[in-house]
C-alpha positions as CSV (number, residue, x, y, z in Angstrom):
1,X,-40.6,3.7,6.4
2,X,-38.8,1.6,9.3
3,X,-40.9,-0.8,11.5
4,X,-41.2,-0.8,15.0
5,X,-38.9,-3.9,16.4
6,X,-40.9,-6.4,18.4
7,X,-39.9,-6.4,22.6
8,X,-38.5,-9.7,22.0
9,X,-36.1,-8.5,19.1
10,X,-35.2,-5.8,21.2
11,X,-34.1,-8.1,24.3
12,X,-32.2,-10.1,22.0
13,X,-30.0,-7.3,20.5
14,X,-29.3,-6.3,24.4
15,X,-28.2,-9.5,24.9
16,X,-25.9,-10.1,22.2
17,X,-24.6,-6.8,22.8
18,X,-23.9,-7.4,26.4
19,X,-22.5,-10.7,25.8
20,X,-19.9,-9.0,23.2
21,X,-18.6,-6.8,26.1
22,X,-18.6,-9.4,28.8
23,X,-16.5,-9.0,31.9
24,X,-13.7,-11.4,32.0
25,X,-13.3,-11.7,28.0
26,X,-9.6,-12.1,26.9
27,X,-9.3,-9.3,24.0
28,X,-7.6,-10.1,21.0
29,X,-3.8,-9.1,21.2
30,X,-3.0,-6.5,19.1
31,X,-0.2,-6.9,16.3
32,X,1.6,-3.9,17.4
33,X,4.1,-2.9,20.5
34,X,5.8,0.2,21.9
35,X,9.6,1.4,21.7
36,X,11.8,4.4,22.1
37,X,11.0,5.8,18.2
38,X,14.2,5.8,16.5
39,X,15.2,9.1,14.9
40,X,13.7,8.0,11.2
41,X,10.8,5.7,13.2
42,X,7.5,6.1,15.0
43,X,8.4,3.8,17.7
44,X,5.5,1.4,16.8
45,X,7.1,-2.1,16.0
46,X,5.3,-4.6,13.6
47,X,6.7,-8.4,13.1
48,X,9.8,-7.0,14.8
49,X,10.5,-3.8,12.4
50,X,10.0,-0.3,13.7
51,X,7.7,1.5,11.1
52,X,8.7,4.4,9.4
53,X,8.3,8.4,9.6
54,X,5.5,9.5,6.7
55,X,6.6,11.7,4.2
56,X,4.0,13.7,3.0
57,X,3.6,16.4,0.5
58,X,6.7,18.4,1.6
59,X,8.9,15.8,-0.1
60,X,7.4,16.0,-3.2
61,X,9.6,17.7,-4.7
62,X,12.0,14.9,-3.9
63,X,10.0,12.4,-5.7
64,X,9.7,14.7,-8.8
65,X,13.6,15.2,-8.2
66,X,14.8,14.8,-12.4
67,X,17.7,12.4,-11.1
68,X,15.4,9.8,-9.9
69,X,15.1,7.8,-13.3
70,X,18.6,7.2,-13.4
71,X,19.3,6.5,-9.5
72,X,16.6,4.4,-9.5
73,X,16.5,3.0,-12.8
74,X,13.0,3.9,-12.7
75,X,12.9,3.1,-16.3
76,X,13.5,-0.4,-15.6
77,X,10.8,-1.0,-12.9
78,X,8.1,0.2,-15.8
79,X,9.5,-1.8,-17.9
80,X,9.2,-5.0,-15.8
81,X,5.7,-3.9,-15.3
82,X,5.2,-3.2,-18.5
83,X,5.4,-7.4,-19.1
84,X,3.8,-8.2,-16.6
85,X,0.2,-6.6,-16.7
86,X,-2.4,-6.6,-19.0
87,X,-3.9,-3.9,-21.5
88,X,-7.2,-3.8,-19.5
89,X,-5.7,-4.1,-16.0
90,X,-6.8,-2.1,-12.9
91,X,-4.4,-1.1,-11.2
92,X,-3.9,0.7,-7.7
93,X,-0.6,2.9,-7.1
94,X,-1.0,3.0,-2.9
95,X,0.4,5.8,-1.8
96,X,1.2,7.3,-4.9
97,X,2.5,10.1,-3.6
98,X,2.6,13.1,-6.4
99,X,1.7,10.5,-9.3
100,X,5.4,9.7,-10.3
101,X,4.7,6.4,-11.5
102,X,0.8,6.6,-11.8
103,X,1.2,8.7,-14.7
104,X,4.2,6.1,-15.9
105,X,2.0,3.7,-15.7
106,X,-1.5,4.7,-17.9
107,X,0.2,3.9,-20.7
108,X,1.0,0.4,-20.4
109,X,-2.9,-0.4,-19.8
110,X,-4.7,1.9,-22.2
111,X,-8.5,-0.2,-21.8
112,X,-7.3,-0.4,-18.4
113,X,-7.2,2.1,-15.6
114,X,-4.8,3.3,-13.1
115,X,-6.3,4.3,-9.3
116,X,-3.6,6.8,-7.6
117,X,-4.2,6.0,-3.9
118,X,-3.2,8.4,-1.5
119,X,-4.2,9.5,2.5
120,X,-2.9,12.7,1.8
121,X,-5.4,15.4,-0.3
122,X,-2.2,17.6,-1.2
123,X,-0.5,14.8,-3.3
124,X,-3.6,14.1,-4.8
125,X,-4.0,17.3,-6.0
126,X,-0.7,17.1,-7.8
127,X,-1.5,14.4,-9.5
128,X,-5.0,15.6,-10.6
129,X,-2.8,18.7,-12.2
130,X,-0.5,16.5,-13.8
131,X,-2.9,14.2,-15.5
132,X,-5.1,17.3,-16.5
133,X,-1.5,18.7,-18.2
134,X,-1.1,15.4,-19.4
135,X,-4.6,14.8,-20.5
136,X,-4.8,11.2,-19.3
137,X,-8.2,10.1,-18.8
138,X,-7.5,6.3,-17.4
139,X,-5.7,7.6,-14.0
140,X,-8.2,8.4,-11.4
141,X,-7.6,9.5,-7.8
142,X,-9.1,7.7,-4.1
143,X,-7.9,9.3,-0.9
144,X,-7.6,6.5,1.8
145,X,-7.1,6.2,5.4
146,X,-4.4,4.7,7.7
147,X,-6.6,1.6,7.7
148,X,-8.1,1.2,4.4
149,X,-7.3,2.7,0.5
150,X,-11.0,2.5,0.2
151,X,-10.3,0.7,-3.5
152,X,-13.5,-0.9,-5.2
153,X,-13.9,-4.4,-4.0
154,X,-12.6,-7.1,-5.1
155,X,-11.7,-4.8,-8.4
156,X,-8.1,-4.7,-8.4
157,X,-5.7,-7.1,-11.0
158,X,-2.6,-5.8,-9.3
159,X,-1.5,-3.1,-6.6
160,X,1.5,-1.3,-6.6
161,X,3.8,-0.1,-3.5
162,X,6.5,1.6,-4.6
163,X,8.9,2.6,-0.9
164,X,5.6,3.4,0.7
165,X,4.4,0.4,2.8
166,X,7.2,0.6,5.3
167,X,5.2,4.0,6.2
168,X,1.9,2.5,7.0
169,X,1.2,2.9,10.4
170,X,-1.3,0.1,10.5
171,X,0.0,-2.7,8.1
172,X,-1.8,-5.6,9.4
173,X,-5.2,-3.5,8.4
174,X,-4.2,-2.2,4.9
175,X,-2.9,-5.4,3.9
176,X,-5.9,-7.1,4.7
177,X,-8.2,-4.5,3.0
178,X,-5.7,-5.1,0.3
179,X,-6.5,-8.8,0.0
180,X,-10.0,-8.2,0.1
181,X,-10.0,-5.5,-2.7
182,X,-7.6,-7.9,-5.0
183,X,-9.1,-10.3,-7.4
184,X,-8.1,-14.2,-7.1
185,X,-4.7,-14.4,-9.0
186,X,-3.6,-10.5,-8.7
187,X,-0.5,-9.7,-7.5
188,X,0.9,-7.3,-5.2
189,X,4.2,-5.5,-6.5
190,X,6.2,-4.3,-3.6
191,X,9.2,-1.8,-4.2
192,X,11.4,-1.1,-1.8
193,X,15.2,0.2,-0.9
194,X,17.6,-2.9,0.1
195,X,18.0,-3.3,3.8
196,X,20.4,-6.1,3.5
197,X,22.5,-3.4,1.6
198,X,24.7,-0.7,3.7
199,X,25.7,0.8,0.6
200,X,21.9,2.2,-0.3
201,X,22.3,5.8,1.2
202,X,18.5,6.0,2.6
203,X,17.3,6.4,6.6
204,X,17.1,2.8,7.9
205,X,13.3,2.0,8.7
206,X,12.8,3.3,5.0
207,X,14.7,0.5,3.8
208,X,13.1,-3.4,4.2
209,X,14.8,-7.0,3.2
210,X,13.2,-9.4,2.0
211,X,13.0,-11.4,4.5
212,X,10.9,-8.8,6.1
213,X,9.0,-7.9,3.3
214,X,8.0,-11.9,2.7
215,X,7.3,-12.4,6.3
216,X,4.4,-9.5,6.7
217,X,3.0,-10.2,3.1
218,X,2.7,-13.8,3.7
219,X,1.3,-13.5,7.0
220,X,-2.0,-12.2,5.1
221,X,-2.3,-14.9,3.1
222,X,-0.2,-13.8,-0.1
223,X,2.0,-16.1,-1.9
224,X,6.0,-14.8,-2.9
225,X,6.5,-15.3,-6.7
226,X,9.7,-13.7,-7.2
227,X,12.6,-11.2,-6.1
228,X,13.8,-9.0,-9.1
229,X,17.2,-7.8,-8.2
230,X,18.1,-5.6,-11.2
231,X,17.5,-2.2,-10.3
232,X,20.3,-0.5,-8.4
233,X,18.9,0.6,-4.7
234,X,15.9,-1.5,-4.7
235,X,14.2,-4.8,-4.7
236,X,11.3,-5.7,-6.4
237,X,9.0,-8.1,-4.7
238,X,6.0,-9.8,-6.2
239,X,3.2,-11.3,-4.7
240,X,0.2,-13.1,-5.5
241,X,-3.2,-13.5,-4.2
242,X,-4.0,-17.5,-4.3
């Protein structure tokens, strides 16, 4: 049962909320600008790249395509994750698409767990079918929003983006719910096609270097670690949280 606020209280939260919206006060800039969208972009710019079209649930079949483990080398990437996390890691695949690595990845942390992230409730429902075919009980599915993955807090001992953040349509505000929901020490795992490479057949928004990549992740207050260069389209970036 709620109290009855005092007339005093009351003037008080007036106040504060009039002085929040006074005339005159400079709002903060926002991150983003305006361009002409290119014919793969949105035409919103961040840090100087043009963000990328989504793709949703009608490429799935793209990302299930049977060639992508020896295009990719996908093989590889799990098995450079595979060294690097722990048997009772959490772990968050954002924007995990139709669970292509998600399901990859249960094995590697079997007292662990494996959070398939997506904004899209179609993809999701492909992976809850292939973990139910697969019966794996340590992958469990969150749908997010353009702003937040809506992970637990502070619960995550790494996140992995595999050719998804260049998507986002609000990057500042994922990254920072993505620091937030990352413990002290856990690392961000960023995946994605070459852009300093002309010879990597993909659209060009959906393609980042690394200088990109390290200037937008360490403008949130990660820390680079390393650039693995091994696979044969695409970098692997790691971050850390300090």
């Amino acid at each position: 049962m709620g109290m009855t606020p005092s007339p005093v209280r009351l003037l008080v939260v007036i106040l504060c909320a009039a002085a929040s919206h006074a005339p005159g006060q400079a709002a903060e800039p926002s991150p983003y600008t305006q361009t002409t969208p290119s014919r793969d972009g949105i035409g919103k710019v961040y840090a100087g790249r043009e963000i990328a079209q989504v793709m949703g649930h009608a490429g799935a079949d793209w990302l299930d395509r049977p060639s992508r483990e020896a295009e990719e080398r996908t093989d590889k990437l799990v098995a450079e994750l595979r060294r690097r996390l722990k048997p009772d890691a959490v772990v968050a695949d954002i924007g995990a698409g139709s669970g292509y690595f998600s399901l990859k990845l249960s094995p590697l942390v079997p007292q662990g767990k494996i959070i398939a992230e997506d904004i899209d409730a179609d993809l999701l429902k492909m992976v809850e079918a292939k973990k139910a075919a697969a019966h794996t009980a340590n992958v469990v599915t969150i749908q997010g929003t353009t702003v937040d993955p809506k992970l637990p807090f502070g619960g995550m001992d790494a996140v992995l983006l595999v050719d998804t953040y260049h998507e986002w349509d609000h990057p500042l505000e994922m990254m920072h719910a993505v620091l937030r929901e990352l413990k002290p020490g856990g690392r961000v795992y960023q995946v994605e096609y070459r852009g300093e490479d002309s010879t990597v057949q993909i659209l060009p928004h959906h393609k980042m270097t690394v200088k990109q990549a390290r200037k937008e992740m360490e403008a949130v207050g990660l820390r680079w670690v390393e650039t693995i260069d091994d696979l044969p389209q695409q970098h692997l970036i790691v971050f850390e949280k300090p």
